[in-house]
C-alpha positions as CSV (number, residue, x, y, z in Angstrom):
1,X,88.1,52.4,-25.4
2,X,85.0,54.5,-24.2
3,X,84.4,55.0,-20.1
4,X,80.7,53.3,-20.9
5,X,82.7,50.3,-22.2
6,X,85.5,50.2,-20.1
7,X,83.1,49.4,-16.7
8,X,80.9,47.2,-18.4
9,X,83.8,44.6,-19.1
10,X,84.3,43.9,-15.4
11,X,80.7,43.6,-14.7
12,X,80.6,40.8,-17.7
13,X,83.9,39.6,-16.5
14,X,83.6,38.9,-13.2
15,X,80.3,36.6,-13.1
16,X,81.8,35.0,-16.1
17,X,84.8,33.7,-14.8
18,X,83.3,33.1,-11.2
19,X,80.9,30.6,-13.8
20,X,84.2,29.1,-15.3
21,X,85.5,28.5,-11.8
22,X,82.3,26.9,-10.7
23,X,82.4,24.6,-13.6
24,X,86.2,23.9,-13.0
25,X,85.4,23.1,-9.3
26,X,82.5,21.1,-10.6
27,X,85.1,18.4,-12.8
28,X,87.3,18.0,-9.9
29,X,84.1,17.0,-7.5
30,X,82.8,14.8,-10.4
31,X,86.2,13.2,-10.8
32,X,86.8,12.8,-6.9
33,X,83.4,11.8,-5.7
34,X,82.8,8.1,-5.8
35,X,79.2,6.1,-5.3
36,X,77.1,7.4,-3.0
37,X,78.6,10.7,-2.8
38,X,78.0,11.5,-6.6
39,X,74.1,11.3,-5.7
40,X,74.2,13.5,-2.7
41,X,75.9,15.9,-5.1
42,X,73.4,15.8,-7.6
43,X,70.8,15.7,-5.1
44,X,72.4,19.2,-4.3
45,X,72.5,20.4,-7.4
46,X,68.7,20.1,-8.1
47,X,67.8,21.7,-5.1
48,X,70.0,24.7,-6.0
49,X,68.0,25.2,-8.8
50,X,65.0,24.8,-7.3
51,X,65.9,27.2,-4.5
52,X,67.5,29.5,-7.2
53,X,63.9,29.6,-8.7
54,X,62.3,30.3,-5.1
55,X,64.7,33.2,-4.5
56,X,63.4,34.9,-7.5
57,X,59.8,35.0,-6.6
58,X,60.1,35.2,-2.8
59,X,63.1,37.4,-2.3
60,X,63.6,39.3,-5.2
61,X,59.8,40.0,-5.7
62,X,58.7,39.5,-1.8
63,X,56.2,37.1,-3.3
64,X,54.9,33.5,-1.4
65,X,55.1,30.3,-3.3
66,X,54.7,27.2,-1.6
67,X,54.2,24.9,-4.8
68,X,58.0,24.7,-6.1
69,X,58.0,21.3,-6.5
70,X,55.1,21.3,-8.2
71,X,56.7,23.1,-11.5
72,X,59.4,20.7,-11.0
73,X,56.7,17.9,-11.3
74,X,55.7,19.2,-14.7
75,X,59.6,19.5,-15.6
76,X,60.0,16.0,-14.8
77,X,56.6,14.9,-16.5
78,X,57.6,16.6,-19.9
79,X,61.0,14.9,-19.6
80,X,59.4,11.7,-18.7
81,X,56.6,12.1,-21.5
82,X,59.0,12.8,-24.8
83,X,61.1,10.2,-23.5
84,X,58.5,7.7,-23.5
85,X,57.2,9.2,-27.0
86,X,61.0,9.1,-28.1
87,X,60.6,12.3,-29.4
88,X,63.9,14.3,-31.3
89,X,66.4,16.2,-29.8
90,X,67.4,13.9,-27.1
91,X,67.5,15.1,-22.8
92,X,68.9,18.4,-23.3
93,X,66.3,19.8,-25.4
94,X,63.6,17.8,-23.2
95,X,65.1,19.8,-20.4
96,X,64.8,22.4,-22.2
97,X,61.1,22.4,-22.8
98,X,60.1,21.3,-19.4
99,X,61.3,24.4,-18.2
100,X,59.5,25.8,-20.4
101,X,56.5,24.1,-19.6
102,X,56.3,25.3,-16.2
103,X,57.1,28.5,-16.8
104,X,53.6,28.7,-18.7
105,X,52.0,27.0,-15.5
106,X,53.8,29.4,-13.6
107,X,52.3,32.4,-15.4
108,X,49.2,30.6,-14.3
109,X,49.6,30.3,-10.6
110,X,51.1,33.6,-11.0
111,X,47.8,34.9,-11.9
112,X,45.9,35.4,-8.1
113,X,49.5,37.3,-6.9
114,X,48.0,40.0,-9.6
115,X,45.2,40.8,-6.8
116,X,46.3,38.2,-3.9
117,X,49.6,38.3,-1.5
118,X,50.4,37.3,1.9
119,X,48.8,34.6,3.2
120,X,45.8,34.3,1.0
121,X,48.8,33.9,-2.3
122,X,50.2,30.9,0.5
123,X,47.1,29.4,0.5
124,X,46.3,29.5,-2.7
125,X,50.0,27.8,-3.9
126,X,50.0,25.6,-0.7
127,X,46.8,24.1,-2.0
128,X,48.1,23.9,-5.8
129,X,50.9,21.8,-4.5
130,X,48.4,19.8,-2.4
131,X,46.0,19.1,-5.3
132,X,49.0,18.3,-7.7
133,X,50.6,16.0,-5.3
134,X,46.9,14.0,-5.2
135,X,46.7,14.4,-8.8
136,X,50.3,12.5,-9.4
137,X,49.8,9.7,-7.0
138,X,46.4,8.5,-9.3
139,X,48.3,8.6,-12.7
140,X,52.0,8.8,-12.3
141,X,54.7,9.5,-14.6
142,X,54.6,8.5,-18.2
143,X,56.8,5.7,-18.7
144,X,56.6,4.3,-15.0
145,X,54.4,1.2,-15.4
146,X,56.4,0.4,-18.8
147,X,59.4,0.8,-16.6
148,X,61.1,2.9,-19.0
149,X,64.1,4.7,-17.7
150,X,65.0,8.3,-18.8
151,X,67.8,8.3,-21.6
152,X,70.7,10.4,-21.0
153,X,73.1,12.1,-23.2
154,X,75.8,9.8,-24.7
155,X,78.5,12.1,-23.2
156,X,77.0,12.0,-19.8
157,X,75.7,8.5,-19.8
158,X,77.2,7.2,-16.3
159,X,76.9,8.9,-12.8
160,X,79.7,11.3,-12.3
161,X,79.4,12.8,-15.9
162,X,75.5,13.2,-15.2
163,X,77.0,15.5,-12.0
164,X,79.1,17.7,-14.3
165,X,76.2,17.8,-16.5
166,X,74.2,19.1,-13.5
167,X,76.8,21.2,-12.6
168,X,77.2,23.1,-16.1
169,X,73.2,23.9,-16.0
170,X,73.4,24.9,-12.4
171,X,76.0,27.9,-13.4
172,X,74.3,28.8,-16.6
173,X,71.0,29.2,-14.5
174,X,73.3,31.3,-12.0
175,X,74.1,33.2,-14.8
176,X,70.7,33.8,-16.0
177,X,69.8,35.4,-13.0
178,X,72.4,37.0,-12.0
179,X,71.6,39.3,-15.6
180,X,68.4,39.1,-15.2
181,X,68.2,40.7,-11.4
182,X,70.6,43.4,-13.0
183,X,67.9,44.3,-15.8
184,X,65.1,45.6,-16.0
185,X,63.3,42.6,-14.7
186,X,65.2,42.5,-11.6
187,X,64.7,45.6,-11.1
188,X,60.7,45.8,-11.6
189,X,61.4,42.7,-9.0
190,X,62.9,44.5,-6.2
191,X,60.5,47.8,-7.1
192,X,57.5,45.5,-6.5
193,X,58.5,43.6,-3.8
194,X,59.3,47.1,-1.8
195,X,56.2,49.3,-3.3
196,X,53.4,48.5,-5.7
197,X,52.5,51.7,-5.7
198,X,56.2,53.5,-6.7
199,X,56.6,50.7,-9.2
200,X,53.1,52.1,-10.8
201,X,54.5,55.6,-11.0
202,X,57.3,54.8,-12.4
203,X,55.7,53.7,-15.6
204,X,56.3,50.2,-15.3
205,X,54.1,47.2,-15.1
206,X,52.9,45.5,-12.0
207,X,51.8,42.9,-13.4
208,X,54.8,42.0,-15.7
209,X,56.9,42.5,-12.8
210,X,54.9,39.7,-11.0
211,X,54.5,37.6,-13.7
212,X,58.2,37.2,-14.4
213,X,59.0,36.2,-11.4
214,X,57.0,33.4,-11.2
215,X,57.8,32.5,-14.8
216,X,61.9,32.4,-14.1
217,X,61.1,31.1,-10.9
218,X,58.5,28.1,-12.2
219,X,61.1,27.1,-15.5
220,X,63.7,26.9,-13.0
221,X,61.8,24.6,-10.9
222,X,60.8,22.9,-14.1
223,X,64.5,22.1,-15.2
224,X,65.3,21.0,-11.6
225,X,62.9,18.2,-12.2
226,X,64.0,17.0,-15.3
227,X,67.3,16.9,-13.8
228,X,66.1,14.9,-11.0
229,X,64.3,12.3,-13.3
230,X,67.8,12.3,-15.2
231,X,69.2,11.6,-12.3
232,X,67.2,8.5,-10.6
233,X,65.6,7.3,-14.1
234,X,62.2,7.2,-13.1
235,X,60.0,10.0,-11.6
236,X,57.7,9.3,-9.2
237,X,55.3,11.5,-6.7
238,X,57.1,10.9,-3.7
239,X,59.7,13.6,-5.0
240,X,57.4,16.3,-5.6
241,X,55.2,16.3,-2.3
242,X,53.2,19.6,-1.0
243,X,55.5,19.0,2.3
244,X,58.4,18.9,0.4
245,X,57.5,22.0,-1.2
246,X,57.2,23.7,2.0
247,X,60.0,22.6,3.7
248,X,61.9,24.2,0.3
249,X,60.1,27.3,0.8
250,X,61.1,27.3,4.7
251,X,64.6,26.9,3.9
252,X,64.6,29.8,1.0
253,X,64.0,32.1,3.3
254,X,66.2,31.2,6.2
255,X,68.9,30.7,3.6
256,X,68.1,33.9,2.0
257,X,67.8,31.9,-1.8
258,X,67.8,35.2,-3.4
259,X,71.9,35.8,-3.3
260,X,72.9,33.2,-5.2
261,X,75.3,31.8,-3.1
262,X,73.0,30.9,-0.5
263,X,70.6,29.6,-2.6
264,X,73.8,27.0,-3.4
265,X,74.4,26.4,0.4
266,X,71.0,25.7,1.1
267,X,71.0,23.2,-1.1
268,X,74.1,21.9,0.5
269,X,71.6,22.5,3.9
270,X,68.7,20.5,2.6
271,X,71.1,17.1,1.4
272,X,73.1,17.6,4.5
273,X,70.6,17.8,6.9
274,X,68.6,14.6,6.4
275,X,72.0,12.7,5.5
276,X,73.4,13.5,8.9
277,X,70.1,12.7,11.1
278,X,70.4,9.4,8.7
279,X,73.8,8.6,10.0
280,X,73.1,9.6,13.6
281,X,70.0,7.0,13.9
282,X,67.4,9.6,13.9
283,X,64.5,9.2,11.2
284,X,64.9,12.0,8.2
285,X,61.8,12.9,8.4
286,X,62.9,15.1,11.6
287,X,64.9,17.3,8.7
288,X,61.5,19.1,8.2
289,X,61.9,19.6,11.7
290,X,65.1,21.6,11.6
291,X,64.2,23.2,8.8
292,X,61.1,24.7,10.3
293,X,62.8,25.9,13.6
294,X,65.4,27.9,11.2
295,X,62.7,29.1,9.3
296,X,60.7,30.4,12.3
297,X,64.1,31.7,13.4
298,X,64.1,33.8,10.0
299,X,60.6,35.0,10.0
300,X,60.9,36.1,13.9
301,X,63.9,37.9,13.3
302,X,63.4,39.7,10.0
303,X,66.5,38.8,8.2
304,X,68.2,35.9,7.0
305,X,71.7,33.5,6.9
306,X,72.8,35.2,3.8
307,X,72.1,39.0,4.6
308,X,73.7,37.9,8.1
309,X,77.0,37.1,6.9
310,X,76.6,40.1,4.7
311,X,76.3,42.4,7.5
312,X,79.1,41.2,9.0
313,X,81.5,41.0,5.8
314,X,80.6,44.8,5.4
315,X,80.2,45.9,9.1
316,X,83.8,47.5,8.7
317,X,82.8,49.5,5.9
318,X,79.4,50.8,7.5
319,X,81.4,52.1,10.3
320,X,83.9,53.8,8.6
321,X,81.7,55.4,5.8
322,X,77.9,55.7,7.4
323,X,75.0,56.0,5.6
324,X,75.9,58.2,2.3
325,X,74.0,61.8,2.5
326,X,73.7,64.5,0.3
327,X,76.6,66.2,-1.4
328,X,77.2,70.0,-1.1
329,X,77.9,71.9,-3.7
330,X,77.3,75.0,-5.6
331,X,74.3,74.8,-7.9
332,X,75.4,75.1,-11.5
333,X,74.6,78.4,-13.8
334,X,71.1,77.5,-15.6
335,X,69.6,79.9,-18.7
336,X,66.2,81.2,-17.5
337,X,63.7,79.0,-18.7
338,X,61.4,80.2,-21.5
339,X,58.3,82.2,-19.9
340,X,55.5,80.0,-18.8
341,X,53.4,79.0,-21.8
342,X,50.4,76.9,-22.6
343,X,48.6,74.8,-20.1
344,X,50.5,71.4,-19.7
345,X,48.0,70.4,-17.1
346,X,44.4,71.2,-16.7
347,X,42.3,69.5,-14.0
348,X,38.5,70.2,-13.9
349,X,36.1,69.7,-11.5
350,X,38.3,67.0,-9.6
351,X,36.3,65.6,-6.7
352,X,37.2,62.4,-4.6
353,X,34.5,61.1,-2.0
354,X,35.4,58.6,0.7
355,X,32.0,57.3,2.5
356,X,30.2,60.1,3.5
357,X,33.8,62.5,3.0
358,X,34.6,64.8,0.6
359,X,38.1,64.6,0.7
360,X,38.2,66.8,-2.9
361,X,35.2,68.9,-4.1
362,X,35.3,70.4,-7.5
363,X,38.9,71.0,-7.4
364,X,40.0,72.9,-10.6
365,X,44.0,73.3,-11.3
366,X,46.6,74.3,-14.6
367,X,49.8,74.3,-14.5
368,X,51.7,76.1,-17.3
369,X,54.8,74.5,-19.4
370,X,58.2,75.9,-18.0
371,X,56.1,76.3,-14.8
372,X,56.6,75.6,-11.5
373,X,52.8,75.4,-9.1
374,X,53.0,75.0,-5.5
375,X,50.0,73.4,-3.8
376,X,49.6,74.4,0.4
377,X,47.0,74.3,2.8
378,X,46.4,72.6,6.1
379,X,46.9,69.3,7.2
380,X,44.4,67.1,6.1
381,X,43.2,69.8,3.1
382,X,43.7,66.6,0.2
383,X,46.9,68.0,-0.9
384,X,48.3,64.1,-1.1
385,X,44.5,62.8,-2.4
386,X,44.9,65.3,-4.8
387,X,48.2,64.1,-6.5
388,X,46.9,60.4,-6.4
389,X,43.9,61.4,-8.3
390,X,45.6,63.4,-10.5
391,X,48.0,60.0,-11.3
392,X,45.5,57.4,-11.0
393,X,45.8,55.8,-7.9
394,X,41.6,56.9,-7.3
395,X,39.9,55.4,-10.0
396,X,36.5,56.4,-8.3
397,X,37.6,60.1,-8.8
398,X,35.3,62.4,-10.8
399,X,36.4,65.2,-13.3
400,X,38.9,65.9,-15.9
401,X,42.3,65.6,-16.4
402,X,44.3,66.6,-19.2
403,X,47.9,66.6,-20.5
404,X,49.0,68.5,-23.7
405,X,45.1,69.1,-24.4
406,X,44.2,65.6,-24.2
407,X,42.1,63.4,-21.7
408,X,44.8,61.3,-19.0
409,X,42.8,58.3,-18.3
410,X,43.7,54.8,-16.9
411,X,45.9,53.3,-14.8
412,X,48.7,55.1,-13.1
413,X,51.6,53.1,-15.4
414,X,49.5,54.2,-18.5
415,X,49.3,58.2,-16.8
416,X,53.1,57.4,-16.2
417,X,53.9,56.4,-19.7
418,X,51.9,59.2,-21.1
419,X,54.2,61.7,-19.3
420,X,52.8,62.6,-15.8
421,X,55.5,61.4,-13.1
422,X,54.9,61.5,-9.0
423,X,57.1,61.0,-6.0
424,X,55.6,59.9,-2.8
425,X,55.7,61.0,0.5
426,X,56.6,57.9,1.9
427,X,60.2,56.1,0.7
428,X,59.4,54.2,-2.2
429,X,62.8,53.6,-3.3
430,X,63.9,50.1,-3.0
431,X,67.2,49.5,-1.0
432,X,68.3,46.6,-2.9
433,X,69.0,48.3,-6.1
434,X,72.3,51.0,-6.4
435,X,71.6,54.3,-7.3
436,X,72.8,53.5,-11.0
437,X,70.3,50.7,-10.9
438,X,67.0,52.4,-9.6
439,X,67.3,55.7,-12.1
440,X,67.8,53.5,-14.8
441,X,64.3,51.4,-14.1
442,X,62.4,54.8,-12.9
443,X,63.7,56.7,-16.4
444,X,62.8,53.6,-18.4
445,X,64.8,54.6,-21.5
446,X,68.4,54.1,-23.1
447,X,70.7,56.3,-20.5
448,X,74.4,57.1,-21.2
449,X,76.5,56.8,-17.6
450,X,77.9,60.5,-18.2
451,X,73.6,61.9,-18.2
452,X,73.0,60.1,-15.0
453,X,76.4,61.0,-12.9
454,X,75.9,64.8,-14.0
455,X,71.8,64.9,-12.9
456,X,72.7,62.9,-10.1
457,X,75.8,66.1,-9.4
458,X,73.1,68.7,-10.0
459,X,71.1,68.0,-6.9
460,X,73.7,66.7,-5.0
461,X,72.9,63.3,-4.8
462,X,75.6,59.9,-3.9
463,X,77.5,58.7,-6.9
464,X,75.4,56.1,-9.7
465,X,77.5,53.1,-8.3
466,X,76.2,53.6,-3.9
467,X,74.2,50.9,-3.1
468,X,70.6,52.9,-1.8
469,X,71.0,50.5,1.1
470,X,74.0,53.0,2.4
471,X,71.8,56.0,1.6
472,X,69.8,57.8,3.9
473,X,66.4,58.7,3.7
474,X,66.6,62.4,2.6
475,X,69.2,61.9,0.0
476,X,66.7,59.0,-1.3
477,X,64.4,61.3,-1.9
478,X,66.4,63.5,-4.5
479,X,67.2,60.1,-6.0
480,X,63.9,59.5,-6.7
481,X,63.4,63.1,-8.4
482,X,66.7,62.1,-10.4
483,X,65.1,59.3,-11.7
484,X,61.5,60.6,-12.6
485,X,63.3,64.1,-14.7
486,X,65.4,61.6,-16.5
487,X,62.5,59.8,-17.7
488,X,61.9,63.0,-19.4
489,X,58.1,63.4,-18.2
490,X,55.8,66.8,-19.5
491,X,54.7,67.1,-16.1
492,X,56.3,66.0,-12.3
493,X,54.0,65.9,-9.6
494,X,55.9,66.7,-6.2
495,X,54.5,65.2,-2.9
496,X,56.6,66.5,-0.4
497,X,59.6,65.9,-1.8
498,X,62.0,67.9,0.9
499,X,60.6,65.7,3.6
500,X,63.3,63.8,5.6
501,X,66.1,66.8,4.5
502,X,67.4,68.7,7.4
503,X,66.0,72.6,6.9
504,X,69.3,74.1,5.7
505,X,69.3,72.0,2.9
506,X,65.8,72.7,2.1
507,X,66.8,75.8,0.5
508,X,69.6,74.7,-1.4
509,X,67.0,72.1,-2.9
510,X,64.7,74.9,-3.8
511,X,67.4,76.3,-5.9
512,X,67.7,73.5,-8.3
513,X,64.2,72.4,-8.3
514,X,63.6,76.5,-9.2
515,X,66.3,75.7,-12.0
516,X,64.2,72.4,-13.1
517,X,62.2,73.7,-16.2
518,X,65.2,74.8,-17.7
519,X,67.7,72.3,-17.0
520,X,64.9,69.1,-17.7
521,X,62.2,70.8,-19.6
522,X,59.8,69.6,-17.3
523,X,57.1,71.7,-15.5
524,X,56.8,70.7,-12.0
525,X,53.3,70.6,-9.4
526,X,54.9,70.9,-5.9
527,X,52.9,70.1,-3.1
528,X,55.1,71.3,0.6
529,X,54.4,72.5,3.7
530,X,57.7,74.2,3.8
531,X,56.8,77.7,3.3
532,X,60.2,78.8,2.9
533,X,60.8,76.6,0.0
534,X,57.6,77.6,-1.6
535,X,58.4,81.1,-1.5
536,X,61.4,80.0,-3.3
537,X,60.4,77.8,-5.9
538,X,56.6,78.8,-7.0
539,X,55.9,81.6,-8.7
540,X,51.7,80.8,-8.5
541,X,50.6,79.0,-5.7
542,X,47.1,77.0,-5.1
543,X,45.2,76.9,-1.7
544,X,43.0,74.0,-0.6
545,X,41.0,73.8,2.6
546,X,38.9,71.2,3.4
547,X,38.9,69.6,-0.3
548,X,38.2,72.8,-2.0
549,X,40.2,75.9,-4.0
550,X,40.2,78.9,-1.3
551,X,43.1,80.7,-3.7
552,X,45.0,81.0,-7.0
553,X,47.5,83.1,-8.2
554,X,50.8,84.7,-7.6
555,X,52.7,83.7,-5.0
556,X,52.5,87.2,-2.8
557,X,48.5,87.8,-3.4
558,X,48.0,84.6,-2.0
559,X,50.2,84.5,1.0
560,X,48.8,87.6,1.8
561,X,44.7,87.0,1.3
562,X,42.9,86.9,5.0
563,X,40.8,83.3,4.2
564,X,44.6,82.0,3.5
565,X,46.0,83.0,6.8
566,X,42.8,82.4,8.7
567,X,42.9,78.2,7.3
568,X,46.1,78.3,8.2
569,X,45.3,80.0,11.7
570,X,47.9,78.3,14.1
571,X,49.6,76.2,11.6
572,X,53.4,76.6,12.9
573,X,54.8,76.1,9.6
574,X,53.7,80.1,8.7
575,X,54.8,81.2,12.1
């Protein structure tokens, strides 16, 4: 059997017969529970996949929704509705399309999180759920006034085989996200939710990324209200309140809903809770109560119940190994590459003005294939507002630029697709993701485990399985070069990329970055303030000063032109 094969069987395994245990443990509480205590369970049940739904959008994709219950009230209404219209294929395949139903409403509300987040996206779902909540008090559910009950499936007519019903949908949805989180989706999730911008560079779509999330997380709220009007018969507005919505939200995030896990024990929380106030003579409605002092708790502190116990489950671990670094080891024997050819990149007459700055004046640049061009000058010369014009983060930017001869227009994803790749000078690698995980999304195509373990050997970097949680900041950065070569750009623009590695292993960098356009075929635009690694790397360098071209050419000219050592007059990294 092939290596490739052989490790994907225990990823498939595993969450396959945790699901079969799950569903086992499920029968046994279905057979043991009696009355009451069947309810409470189902109760629980539908608030798992409700707070599934909320981990998606809020944890995964750092996204606020406070209107939850409100894709659960269109669940429930689409159940309620082709039950009353006696319409074919019977609860399941209701179930089924009241997910799906407010999964297209939450595309919709999903919308404003295209250009809104933080509080004004809170506002705008908080009053969604507020409007909806009015909305379903004046008509109510089809089928309430006739008094028509929701029909459920022959085999899971009476109360505890409703609860194994509930259970069996609960795991498959575990299931679906659990896949899903280890895609591609999941990770656009976690790239957004840690850097809009890196996700952009990376070639993939913001907007998808958002609008996922609130999809999976809107048809899981969906099906968690058809399962609730299952469960009671009826639907009515009381279930699906705005405060009810927030309270969900609350507990999502003190929980930490998006391990799945938690997202189970918060249910477990929020069925708990109010049941125990119940029985100790205090009103439930003091349940929102608790729930908001955890949640305040959560936000205050930065972290979460779920990350908590993780922290301590691994503390052992953390000690022992530390944060994972950089590997060293003899860089492999390249060929030369071919000599520098035909202009990959032209920029012409590049200028960027903020107010009444010019942080880029007429700024003209090429950069050969098989070539390597190193971009200095002071600090504040628009090296960095450079590279994010060049990559489309400044729309407002005038001039030309051009890959392969033709105009690169557009957003940065379409520049991305198009070829051009960028690091940043800030981390933009998301922790949550392993290494494996985050070169796969950055490369966006069909990678074999043996191409990514030998780039990730070539520059040293931790093996594809560490979790980029346990590595530090330096090595992070030679991920993130891993992941843009793989994608197999024309050209790789290079903020800074040695930032965060200690200075001995700035050289040993420069060695394989000098051994790039061989090894990856890609040409390479370096912007560093490292001399030293300059000298190594770029064979033509580029001088700005003050938004503008004060040299071109070889490396030694340049270094050694007076107007190049007078901008650079006290600058200690030439000293």
């Amino acid at each position: 059997m092939p290596l490739a094969d052989r490790r994907t069987l225990p990823r498939l395994g595993i969450p396959l017969l945790v699901a079969v245990v799950a569903v086992a443990v499920g029968y046994a509480l279905s057979v043991g529970l009696e009355g009451y205590f069947v309810y409470l369970g189902m109760s629980a049940v539908v608030a798992a996949i409700a707070l599934l739904g909320l981990g998606v959008v809020t944890g995964s994709a750092g996204m606020i929704s406070l209107c939850q219950l409100t894709f659960a009230a269109v669940g429930a209404w689409v159940v309620s509705a082709l039950n009353k219209a006696e319409a074919p294929g019977g609860f399941l395949v209701w179930l089924l399309l009241g997910g799906l139903a407010a999964g297209v409403v939450g595309i919709l509300v999903g919308l404003p999180a295209l250009r809104l987040r933080g509080i004004n996206l809170a506002v705008v779902t908080l009053g969604l759920a507020a409007a909806a909540d009015l909305t379903l008090v004046q008509l109510q559910f089809p089928g309430v006034s006739e008094g028509i009950s929701v029909m459920r499936p022959d085999a899971f007519s009476d109360d505890r085989a409703y609860f194994l019903l509930g259970v069996i949908v609960l795991v498959l949805c575990c299931l679906a996200v659990y896949f899903l989180r280890r895609g591609r989706w999941g990770s656009g999730w976690q790239a957004v939710a840690f850097s809009e911008r890196g996700t952009a560079a990376a070639g993939a779509s913001v907007r998808t990324s958002k609008l996922t999330a609130f999809a999976v997380s809107a048809t899981l709220g969906g099906i968690s209200g058809g399962l609730l009007t299952g469960q009671v018969g009826l639907a009515f507005p009381a279930s699906f309140t705005s405060i009810q919505s927030l309270a969900l939200y609350v507990l999502a995030i003190m929980s930490g809903a998006h391990l799945i896990d938690m997202a189970v024990f918060g249910a477990v929380l929020w069925v708990a809770v109010p049941e125990l106030l119940k029985r100790w003579g205090v009103p439930q409605d003091w349940g929102y109560v608790v729930f908001g002092l955890l949640g305040i708790q959560a936000l205050t502190s930065g972290g979460n119940l779920g990350t908590a116990l993780r922290e301590v489950w691994h503390r052992r671990a953390r000690v022992r190994d530390g944060h994972v670094g950089i590997e060293h080891r003899e860089v492999e024997a390249v060929a030369e590459a071919p000599p520098p050819g035909d202009p990959v990149l032209v920029v012409r007459g590049l200028s960027v003005r903020f107010g009444h700055v010019d942080a880029l004046s007429s700024v003209d640049i090429s950069v050969p294939e098989h070539g390597i061009l190193g971009v200095i000058g002071p600090n504040g010369a628009g090296k960095s507002t450079l590279v994010d014009a060049i990559s489309g983060f400044l729309p407002q930017a005038q001039g030309t630029v051009e890959l392969d001869g033709r105009p690169l227009t557009g957003s940065p994803t379409r520049r991305a697709r198009a070829g051009l790749r960028r690091t940043f000078q800030q981390d933009r690698v998301p922790p949550g993701l392993t290494v494996e995980a985050y070169v796969r999304f950055v490369a966006r195509r069909r990678l074999g485990a043996a191409e990514i373990a030998d780039a990730l050997e070539f520059f040293g970097c931790p093996s594809a399985r560490t979790p980029l949680s346990r590595v530090d900041v330096g090595a992070r950065r030679l991920v993130e070069v891993v992941g843009h070569l793989l994608a197999g750009p024309r050209i790789l623009l290079l903020d800074e990329p040695a930032a965060g590695l200690p200075h001995e292993e700035h050289v040993a960098f420069g060695e394989r970055l000098r051994r790039v356009p061989a090894r990856f075929g890609v040409s390479l635009l370096l912007i560093e303030h490292d001399l030293d690694l300059v000298r190594s790397v770029c064979d033509t360098i580029t001088v700005l000063d003050f938004g503008q071209v004060l040299a071109t050419g070889p490396q030694a000219e340049v270094l050694a032109d007076p107007a190049v050592l007078k901008a650079y007059m006290g600058e200690t990294e030439l000293l």
